[in-house]
N, C-alpha and C positions, 0 to 999 in steps of 0.2 A: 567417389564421394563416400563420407561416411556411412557406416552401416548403424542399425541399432546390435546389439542394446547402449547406451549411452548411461557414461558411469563419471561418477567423480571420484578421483581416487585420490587419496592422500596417506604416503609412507614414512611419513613424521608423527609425534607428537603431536596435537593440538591443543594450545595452553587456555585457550579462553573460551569461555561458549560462544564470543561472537564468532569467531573461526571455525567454529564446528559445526559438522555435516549436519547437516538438517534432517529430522522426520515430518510427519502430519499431517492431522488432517482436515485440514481448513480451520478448526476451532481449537484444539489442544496440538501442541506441538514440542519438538526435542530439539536441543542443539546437545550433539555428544563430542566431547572433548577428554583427557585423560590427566589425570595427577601421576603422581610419583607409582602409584602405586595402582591404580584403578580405571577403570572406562566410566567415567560421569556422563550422565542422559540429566539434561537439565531443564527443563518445562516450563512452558509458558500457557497462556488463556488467555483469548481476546478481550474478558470481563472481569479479568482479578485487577483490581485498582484500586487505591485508595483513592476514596471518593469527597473524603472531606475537603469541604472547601471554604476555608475561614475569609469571612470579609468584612473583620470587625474593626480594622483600620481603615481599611477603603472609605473614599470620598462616597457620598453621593452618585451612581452612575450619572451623568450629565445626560439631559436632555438637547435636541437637535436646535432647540431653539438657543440654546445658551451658547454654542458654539456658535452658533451662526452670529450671534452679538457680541463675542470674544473676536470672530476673525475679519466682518466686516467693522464691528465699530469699533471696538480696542486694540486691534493691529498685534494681536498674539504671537509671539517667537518663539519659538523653541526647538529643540531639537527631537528626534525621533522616538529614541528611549528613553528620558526623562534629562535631567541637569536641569542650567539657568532659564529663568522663564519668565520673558520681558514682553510688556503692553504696549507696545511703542505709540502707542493715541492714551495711553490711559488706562486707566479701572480705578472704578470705586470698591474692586473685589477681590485685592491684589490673593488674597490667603485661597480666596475659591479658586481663581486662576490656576495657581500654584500645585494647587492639592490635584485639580483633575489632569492638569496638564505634563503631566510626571510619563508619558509613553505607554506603561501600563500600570496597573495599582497595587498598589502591597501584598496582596493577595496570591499578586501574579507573580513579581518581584524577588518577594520573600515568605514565601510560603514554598515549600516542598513539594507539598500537595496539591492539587489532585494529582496524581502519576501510577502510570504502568508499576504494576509487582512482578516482582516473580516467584513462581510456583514454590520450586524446593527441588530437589537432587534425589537423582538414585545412582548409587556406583556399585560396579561387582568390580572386587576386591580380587587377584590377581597374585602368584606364588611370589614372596619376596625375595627369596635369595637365589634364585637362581639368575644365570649371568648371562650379557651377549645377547641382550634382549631388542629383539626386532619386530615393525609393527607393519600393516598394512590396513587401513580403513576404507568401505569402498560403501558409496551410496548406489544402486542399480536405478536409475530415473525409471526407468518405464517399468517396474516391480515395486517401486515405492516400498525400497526395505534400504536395510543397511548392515554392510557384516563386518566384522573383526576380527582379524588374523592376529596374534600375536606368538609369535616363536624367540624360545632360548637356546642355545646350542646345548647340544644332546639331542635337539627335534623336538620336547615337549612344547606341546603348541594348545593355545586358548583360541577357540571359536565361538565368537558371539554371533547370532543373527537378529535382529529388530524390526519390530514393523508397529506402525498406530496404524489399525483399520480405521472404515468409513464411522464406525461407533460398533462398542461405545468408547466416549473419552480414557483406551488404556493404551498403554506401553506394554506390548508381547514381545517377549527375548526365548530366545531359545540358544543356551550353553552348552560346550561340552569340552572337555580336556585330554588330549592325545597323549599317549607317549607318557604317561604321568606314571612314576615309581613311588611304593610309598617312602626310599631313601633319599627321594627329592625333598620332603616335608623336615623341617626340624624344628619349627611352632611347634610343643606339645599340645594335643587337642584342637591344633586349629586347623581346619578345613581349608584346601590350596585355593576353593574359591568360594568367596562370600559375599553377602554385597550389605547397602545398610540404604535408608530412606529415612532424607531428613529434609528438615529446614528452620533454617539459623532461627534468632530473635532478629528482629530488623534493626540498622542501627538506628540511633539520631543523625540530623542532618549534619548537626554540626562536628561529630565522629566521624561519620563521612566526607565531607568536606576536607578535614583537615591529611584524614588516610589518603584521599581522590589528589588534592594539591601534595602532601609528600611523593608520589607514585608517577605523575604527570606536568608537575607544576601547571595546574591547570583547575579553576574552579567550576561545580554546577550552575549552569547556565539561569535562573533564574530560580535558585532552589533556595537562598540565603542559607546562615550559620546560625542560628537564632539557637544558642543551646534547650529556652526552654520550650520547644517544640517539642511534644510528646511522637514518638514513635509508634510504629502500630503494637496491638498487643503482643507479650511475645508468644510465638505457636503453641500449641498444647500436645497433647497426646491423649486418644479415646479408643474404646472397645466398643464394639458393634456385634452381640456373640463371641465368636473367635475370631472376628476380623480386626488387626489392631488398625491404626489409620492417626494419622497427623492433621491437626483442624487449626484453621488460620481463621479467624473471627476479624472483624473490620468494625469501624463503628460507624454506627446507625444515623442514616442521611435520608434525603427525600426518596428515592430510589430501592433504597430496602431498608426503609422505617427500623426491622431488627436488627440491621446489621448483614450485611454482604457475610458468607462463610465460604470456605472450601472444606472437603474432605479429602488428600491424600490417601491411597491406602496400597498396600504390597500385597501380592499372593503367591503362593510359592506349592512345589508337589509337599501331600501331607506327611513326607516324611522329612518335614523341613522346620523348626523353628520358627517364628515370625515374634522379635522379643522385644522390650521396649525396654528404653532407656531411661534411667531419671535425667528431669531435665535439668535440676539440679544448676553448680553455676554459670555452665554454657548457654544455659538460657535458650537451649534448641531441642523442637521434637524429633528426636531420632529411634529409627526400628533397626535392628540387626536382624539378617537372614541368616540360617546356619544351617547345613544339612546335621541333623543328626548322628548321621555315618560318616567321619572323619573321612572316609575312602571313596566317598561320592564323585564323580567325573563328570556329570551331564545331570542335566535335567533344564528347567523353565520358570521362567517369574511373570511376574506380571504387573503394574503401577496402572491404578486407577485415578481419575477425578471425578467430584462430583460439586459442583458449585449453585449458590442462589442462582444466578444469570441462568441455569437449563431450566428446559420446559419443565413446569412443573414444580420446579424447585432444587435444593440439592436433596431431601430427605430420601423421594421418592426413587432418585437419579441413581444413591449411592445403594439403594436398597433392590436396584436393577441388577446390578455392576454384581454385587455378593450374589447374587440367583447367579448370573452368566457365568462367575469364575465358577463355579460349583464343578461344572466338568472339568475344571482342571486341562492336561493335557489336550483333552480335544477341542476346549476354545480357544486355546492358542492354536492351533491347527487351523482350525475357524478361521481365526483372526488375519493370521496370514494369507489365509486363499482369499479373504474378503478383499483384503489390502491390494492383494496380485490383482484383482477382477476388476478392483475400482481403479487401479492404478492405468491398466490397459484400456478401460473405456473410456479415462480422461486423454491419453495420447491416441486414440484413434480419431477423436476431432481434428485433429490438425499434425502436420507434420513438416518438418525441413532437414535439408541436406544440402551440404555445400562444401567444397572444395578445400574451404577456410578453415579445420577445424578452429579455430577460437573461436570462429561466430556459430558455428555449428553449435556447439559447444556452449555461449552465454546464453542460444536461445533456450536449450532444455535445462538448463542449470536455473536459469532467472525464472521459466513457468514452472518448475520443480519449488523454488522456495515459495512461489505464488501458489501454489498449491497447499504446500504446507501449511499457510499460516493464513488464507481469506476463505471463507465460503460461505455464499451468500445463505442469510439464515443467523448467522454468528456476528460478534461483536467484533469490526474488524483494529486492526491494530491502527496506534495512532505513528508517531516519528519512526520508532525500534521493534524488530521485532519481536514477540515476547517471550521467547523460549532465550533469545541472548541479551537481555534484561540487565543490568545492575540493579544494586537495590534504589537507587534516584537515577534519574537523567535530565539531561539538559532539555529545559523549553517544558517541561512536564510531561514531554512525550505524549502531547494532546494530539489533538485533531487539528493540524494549522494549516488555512486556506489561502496563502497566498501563494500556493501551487503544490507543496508538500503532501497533505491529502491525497490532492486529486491525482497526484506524479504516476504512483503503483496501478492505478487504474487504466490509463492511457490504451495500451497495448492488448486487455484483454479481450475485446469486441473481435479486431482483425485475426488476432490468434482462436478464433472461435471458441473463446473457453468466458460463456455467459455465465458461471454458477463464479466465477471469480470476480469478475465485473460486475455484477449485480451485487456484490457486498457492498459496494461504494452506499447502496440503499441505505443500509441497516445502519453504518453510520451517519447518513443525512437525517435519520429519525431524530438522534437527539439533537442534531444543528437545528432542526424544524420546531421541537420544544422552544429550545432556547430563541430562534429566530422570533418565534411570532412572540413573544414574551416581547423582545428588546423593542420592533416595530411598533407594538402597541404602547408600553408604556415610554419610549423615550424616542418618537418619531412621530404618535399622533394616526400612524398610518395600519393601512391593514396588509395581509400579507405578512410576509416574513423578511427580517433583515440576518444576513448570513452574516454572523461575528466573524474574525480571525481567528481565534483561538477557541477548538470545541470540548466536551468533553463525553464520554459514554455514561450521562447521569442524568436525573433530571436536574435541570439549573433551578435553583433557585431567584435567580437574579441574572443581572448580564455578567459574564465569567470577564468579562472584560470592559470595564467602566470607567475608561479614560483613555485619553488623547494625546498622540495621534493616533494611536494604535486602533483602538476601538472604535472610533468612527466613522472606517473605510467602506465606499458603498458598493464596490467593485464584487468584493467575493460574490454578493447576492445572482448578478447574470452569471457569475464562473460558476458555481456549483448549481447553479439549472443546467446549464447544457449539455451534463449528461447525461440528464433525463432524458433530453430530444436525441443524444446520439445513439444513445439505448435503441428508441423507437427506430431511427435510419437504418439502422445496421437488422432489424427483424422485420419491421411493418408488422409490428403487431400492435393491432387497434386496440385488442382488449385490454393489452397490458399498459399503452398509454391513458384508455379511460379509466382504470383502476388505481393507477399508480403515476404514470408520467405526468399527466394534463396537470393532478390537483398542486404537484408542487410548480409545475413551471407558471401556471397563473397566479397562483402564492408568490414567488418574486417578482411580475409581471406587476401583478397589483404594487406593489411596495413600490414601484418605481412611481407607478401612475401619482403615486399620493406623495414619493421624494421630490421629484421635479416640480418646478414651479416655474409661474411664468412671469417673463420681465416685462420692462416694461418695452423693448424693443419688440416682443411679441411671441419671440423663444422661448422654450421650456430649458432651462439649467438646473444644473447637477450640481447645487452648492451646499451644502460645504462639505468637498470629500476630496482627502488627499490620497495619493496614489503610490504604488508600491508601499514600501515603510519609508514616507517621507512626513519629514516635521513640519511644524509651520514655521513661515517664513516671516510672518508679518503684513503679508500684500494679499488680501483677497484671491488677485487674480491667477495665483499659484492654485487654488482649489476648487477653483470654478471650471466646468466642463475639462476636465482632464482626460486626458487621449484613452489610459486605461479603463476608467471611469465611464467613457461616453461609450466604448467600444463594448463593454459588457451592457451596455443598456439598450442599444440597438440591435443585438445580440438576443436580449430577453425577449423585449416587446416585439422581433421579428416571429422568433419562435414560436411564442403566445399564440399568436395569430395564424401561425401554420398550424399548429396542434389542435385549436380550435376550429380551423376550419374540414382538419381531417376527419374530427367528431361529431362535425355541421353541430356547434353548441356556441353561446356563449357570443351571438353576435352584433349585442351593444356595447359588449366590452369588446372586441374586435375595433370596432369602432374608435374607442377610446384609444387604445393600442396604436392605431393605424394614425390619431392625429398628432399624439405625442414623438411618435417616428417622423413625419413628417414636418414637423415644429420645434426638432429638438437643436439646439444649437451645435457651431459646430464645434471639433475640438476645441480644446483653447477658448471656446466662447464664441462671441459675433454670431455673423450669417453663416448657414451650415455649406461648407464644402461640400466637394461632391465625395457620396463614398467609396472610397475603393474598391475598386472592382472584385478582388476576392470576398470583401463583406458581401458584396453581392449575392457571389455565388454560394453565401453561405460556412463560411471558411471560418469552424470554433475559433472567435478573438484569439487567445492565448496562442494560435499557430498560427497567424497569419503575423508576414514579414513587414504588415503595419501597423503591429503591435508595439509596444514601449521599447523594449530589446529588439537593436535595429541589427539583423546578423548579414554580414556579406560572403555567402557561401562561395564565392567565387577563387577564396584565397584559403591558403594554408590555415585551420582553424580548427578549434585552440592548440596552440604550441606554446611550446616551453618559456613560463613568465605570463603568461594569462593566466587569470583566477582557475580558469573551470581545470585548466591541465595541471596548477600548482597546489589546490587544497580543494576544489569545490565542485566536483564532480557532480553535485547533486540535482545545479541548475545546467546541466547539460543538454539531458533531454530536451529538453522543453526549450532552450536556444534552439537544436538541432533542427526539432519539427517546423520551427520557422525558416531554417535555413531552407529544408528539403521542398516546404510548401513555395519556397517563394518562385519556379520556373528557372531562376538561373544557377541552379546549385549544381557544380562540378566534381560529379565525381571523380575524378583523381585527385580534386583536392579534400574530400569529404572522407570517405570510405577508408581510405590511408589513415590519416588521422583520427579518425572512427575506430581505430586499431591498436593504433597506439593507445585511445583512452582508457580503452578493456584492458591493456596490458598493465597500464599503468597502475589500475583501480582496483582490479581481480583479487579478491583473495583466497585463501584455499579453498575454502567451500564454494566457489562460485558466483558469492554476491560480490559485488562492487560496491567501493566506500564513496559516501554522500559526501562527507568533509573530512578532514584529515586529521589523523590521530592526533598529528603533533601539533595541530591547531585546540583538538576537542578532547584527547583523550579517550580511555576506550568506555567509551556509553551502550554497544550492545551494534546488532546489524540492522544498518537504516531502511528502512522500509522505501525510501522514494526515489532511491537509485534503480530499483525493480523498473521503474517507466522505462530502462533504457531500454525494453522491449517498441516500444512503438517507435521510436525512429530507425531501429533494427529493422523492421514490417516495413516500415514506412517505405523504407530504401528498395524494396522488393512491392511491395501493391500500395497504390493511394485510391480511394475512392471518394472523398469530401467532395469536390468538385460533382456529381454528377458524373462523372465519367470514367468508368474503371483503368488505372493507368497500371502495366505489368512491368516491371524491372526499372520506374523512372530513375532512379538515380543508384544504381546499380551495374557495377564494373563485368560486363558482361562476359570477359573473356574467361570472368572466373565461376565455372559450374554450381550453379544453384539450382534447385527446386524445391517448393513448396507445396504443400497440400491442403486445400479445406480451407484454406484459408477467408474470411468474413469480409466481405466489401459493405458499402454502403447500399443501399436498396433493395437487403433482402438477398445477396449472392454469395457464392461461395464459390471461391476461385484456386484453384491450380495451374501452375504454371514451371516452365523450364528455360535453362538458358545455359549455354556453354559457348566457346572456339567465336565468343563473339556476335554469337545473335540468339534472340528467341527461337526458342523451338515450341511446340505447342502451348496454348492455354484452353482450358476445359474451365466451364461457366456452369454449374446449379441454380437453378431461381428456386429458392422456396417460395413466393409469390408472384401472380399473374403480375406482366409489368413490362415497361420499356426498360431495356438493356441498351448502355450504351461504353462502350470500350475505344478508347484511341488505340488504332490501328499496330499491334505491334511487329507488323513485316511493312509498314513505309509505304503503303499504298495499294499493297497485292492482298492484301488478307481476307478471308473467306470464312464463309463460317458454313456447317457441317452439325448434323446430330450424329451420335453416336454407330449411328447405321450407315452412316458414310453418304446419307442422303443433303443432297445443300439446303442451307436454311435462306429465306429470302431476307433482304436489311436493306438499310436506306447506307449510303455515305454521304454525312454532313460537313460542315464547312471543318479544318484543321485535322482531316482523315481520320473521323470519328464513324464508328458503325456503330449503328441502330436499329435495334431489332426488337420485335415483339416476343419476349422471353414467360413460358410457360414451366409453373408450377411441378417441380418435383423432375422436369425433362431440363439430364445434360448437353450441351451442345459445344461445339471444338472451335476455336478461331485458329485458322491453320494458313502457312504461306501458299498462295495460291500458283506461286509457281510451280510447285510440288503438286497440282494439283489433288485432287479426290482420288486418294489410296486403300 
């Protein structure tokens, strides 16, 4: 099996930032790519965004009551993202109809804005005429650096190394140049390596637009061409002492009343230039590095940020950043051993090895870029991620919750890496502004209603004020429960009483006050369509809809768990406990029975009776399905249904599990959500990252209650896992080769029942560490059960073998 250290290497070119190797760290991040002439670090921030949000065409956001008299009395049609839009009973309000019923509203449609920006560039600049020029680019995953080889024939050879420590927000390079003659030089006065730091004027959309369609035939997905749409300002150029630095100004919204800013800035050894540019008619802030000494061969840079979004602001951020660089060579030194330290104690929580290298290989690549670019604390990314940015992208690059969000999140719990998963928080903050905003004023209710489309600001209004789109009531249970899978995967009370409970009661309530009762005696879900579906004209298309009722049993179960863990809150339990049992069933009428997996608890969105009906039993997806021909992106999330559902066959899973990665893969290791030549190239999609959890998945399940090791996992091919996060509080390790289990070793961080389906078939035994047996129950379906103690590991071993 593979060994560490695990490296992505790439011996080409790389033309674009989304192809390019990643740095980061969790909040500021690099995709490095090269031009003709240069190694370009391109930068992203969870918080640089244009934050305006015009809605000065937008209808009216419609109130709950008004739909429900459009789709019960006036028999409303239409389609999902706007077009014809017919009353088929009537209205005396054809133009209101009209106006809200468009999918999403002008705003959304045709405004550019709100959207992800990106930073700006730094490149070192590279000898031009020499010939025979070869490269080699190599990221080190578990050192969280990245170097650069570049050799010409003769042997003169360019070493770059990079690293972005834990903080602060900079980019450390360390350069040097081999083999370098000064008869290699024929630039009078120019130095063989130089670099410069900039960033362009932004364009307008509709300059965009028309370059995006010449390049791609392909337009921005919701960005319109509107030429008189003002751009942002263009960047500047400022002195801070002798620190020059590039300042990106934003205009002033609810969120930072002055105006959002960045500060870019470069540092270089003091016998370096650091020289600014007029910006003159490129309309871009750019710096030039130069050594001073034409003959210079080695030395170090440095790229900071300092943004409104950090603590405290940017003033005080960027006035950090000038103290730290002040040593010079030793805080790049710094920087890099900080980098090495955090790099190693984030891959000491978990680890894998397996036979396969590709899968070897997605899993540290995929938590590698998940490192990069989320940690909790920070503004996490919405669709793209933001170091491979274009200056627009499609859909706004918001926060979109009909799975997209939540996708990146999935896998981090199991892979033991909480400081990743816990960003999902930070941005549930601003979906919880805007929720309790849209509930209150255009629901009547209390609690929070989860929009579709979010953003990292505060809203002013609902970001999305029209139909169908906006009035889907599903996200509100999807985005609670992973509040409650937070708390499963740790049992930690304090953190549910502080943080989990107040939102899962927050959509909990929203439900209590959406449902309503008929007159058959049922509580229904009306009026809320499902997936991105339009109206049809017939009521009974949006009444109790499967996805719809399944996030709401889903909420109000939880509610109730959570509250009773707290022993709080137990007249609203109450309420909870009668709307559950009153609530109508799918589709309406008298409620069937629920399926057995809801039972056990099984998040909707994975369970295989969910909307997307998967039959893992056969060859899937192959060639001519959406997910293998352009749409990789809802793969995950089929997958976890297939693997949850008991009959998912591995030979036919795992294979084509193989195929998808090959298919998807691109050099740096991420995997593409949709397909260029469907979308164009928009930057690396953040919610192909989930293909971490059905990767896990296929190696440990724990949802059920019962820790399952290797369930859907081709056994004859050696794997093992380390550390790995079950549900209730465990941390599991396990092995498998030549066709069967070999050990599993179990951690409880809290007092508790343990419970594992048996993985030796009836003989399995369990053992602490000292080789002494542990006592257990064996329950119905060769399930052991055992009283699992606090901080003590313990072995489930085949008991054939006995105690060795």
């Amino acid at each position: 099996m593979m060994n560490q250290p695990h490296k992505i290497q790439i011996e080409e070119r790389v033309l674009l930032a989304e192809d390019g190797l990643l740095l980061g760290n969790g909040d500021f991040s690099v995709s490095l790519y090269q031009q003709a002439d240069s190694l370009v670090f391109r930068f992203g921030k969870g918080d640089v965004w244009d934050r305006r949000f015009d809605a000065s065409e937008d209808p009216r956001p419609p109130h709950i009551d008004e739909i429900v008299r459009g789709i019960r009395d006036e028999g409303w049609k239409c389609g999902p993202y706007g077009g014809p839009v017919e009353a088929t009973k009537g209205t005396d309000h054809p133009d209101r109809m009209k106006e809200i019923c468009q999918g999403c509203p002008p705003s959304y449609n045709q405004r550019p804005f709100p959207c992800p920006k990106p930073v700006g560039e730094f490149a070192i600049h590279w000898p031009v005429d020499l010939t025979g020029f070869r490269l080699c680019q190599t990221v080190e995953v578990e050192a969280g650096s990245y170097r650069f080889e570049g050799v010409w024939d003769g042997g003169v050879q360019l070493v770059v190394d990079a690293t972005v420590p834990p903080a602060p927000n900079v980019l450390a390079v360390r350069w040097r140049l081999e083999r370098w003659k000064p008869e290699h030089g024929v630039a009078q006065g120019v130095p063989p390596v130089w670099a410069s730091l900039y960033r362009w004027a932004d364009p307008s959309i509709s300059e965009f637009q028309a370059r995006f369609y010449a390049d791609s035939l392909r337009q921005i997905v919701c960005g319109g061409t509107n030429p008189a749409i003002d751009p942002l300002p263009p960047p500047d150029l400022g002195r801070e002492g002798s620190t020059v630095f590039v300042e990106q100004r934003f205009h002033p919204e609810a969120t930072f009343p002055e105006g959002f800013r960045y500060r870019l800035a470069v540092f270089a050894p003091a016998d370096h230039e650091c020289k600014p540019l007029d910006v003159g008619l490129l309309r871009e802030a750019r710096i030039q590095v130069f050594p001073r000494d034409a003959a210079t061969v080695a030395g170090w840079y440095a790229v900071g940020i300092a943004t409104s979004g950090d603590a405290g602001g940017w003033a005080p951020t960027f006035m950090r950043l000038i103290k730290e660089v002040d040593e010079g060579a030793k805080a790049v030194d710094g920087w890099f051993e900080a980098s090495r330290q955090s790099a190693a104690e984030f891959w000491s929580r978990s680890g894998l090895r397996t036979d396969n290298p590709l899968i070897e290989s997605l899993w540290y690549e995929t938590l590698h870029a998940r490192r990069c670019t989320y940690r909790a604390g920070c503004v996490p990314p919405g669709l793209y991620l933001p170091s491979s940015l274009p200056d627009y992208t499609h859909w706004h690059g918001d926060y979109h919750t009909n799975y997209n969000f939540q996708s990146p999140f999935w896998g981090d719990y199991t892979a033991n890496q909480l400081e990743l998963g816990d960003a999902y928080f930070d941005g549930m903050k601003f979906m919880l502004q805007a929720g309790e905003l849209i509930a209150r004023r255009y629901y009547n209710a209390r609690g929070v209603f989860i929009q579709l489309s979010n953003y990292p600001f505060v809203a002013p209004d609902d970001p999305l004020g029209a139909v169908p789109m906006g009035r889907m009531a599903y996200m509100t249970g999807w985005m609670a429960d992973y509040y409650w899978t937070r708390y499963r995967y740790t049992l930690d009370d304090g953190w549910l009483r502080e943080h989990g409970y107040p939102v899962i009661k927050a959509c909990a309530l929203f439900y209590l006050d959406f449902l309503k009762q008929g007159e058959d005696g049922w509580y229904h879900a009306f009026p809320s369509n499902q997936g991105e579906d339009g109206f049809t004209g017939d009521p009974k298309d949006f009444t109790d809809k499967p996805q719809v009722n399944q996030h709401i049993r889903y909420a109000l179960r939880i509610a109730v768990k959570a509250a009773r863990v707290l022993k709080v809150d137990d007249d609203r339990c109450a309420e909870w406990l009668d709307r559950l049992e009153h609530l109508a069933g799918d589709g309406g009428g008298s409620p069937e029975a629920v399926p057995p997996l809801e039972q056990e608890l099984c998040v909707p969105a994975f369970s295989p009776h969910y909307v997307h009906k998967v039959d893992g039993s056969k060859p899937w997806p192959v060639a001519g399905h959406y997910l293998f021909d352009w749409y990789l992106g809802h793969y995950p999330w089929m997958l976890m249904q297939a693997l949850r559902s008991g009959d998912c066959a591995v030979d036919r899973v795992y294979p084509t599990f193989c195929d998808m990665v090959r298919r998807w893969r691109h050099p740096n290791g991420l995997l593409w959500a949709m397909s260029v030549g469907r979308y164009g190239h928009v930057g690396g999609w953040t919610e192909s990252t989930g293909i971490l959890a059905p990767l896990q998945e296929m190696m440990l399940q724990s949802w059920s209650g019962v820790i399952q090791v290797f369930p859907v996992w081709p056994l004859t091919e050696a794997c093992a896992f380390d550390n790995f996060r079950a549900e209730g509080a465990f941390r599991v390790s396990a092995r498998c080769g030549n066709g069967r289990i070999d050990n599993v070793s179990i951690v409880a961080e809290r007092n508790g029942m343990c419970r594992i389906l048996d993985p030796f078939g009836g003989r399995g035994q369990i053992r602490k560490a000292d080789n002494r047996p542990v006592p257990f129950r064996r329950l119905d379906g060769d399930v052991l059960e055992m009283e699992a103690t606090a901080g003590v590991m313990f072995e489930v071993i085949d008991g054939l073998k006995g105690f060795q």
